[in-house]
N, C-alpha and C positions, 0 to 999 in steps of 0.2 A: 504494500500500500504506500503510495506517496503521501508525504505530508505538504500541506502548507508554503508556502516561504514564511506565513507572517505565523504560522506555528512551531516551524524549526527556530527561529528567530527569537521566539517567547522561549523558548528550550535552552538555547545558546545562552539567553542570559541569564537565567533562573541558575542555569549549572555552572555558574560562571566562567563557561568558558569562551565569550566573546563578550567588551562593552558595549552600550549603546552606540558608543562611536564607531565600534569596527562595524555594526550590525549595517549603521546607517554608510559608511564606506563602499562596504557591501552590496547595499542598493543603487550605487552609479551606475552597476549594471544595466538598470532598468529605465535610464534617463533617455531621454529622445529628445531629439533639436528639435523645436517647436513648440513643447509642453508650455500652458501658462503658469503663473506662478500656484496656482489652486491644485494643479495636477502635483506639480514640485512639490509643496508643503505635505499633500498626500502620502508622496513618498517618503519625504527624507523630514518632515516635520517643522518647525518655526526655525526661522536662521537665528542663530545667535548674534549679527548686526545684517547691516548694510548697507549701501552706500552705491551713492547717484553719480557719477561722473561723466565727461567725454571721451569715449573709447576711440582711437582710429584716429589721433591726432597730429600723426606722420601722413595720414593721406588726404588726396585731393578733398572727400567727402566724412569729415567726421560725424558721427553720431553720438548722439547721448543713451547711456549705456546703464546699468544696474547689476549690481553685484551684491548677491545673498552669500554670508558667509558662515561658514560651519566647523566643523571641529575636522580638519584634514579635508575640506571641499570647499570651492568657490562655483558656486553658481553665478553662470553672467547672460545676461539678458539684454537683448533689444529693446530701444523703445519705452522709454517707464511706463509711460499713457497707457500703454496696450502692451506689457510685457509677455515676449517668448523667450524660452529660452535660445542661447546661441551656440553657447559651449559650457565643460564645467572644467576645473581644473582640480585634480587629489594633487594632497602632499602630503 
């Protein structure tokens, strides 16, 4: 029988053999370019900050950009007004 993700997940940390952080690392798996931030939060739960800037500053067309920040993940996003995601970056 297969389990879950979001029940091996609750397993992992109960047994304490994964944190919340690894669990939610974990789930970059499951990120997709496009996702709004309602989808994101789904996933990987409330960012611990973030922050508005101008991304793309070196090119002819910069845009203003969004970045959710996490415990070993940057969520970055297009657009505030109508956020997608664009890319994310683990460290």
């Amino acid at each position: 029988m297969k389990l879950p993700a979001s029940i091996l997940c609750a397993l992992a940390i109960l047994t304490g053999c994964m944190s919340p952080d690894d669990i939610r690392l974990a789930k970059t798996r499951e990120l997709r370019i496009g996702m709004t931030t309602a989808e994101v939060e789904k996933l990987l739960g409330k960012p611990r900050s973030t922050e508005r800037f101008e991304m793309g500053t070196t090119t002819a067309n910069p845009w203003p950009g969004l970045v959710w920040k996490y415990e070993g993940i940057r969520a970055i996003f297009q657009n505030p007004e109508a956020p997608r995601l664009n890319a994310w970056i683990t460290n």
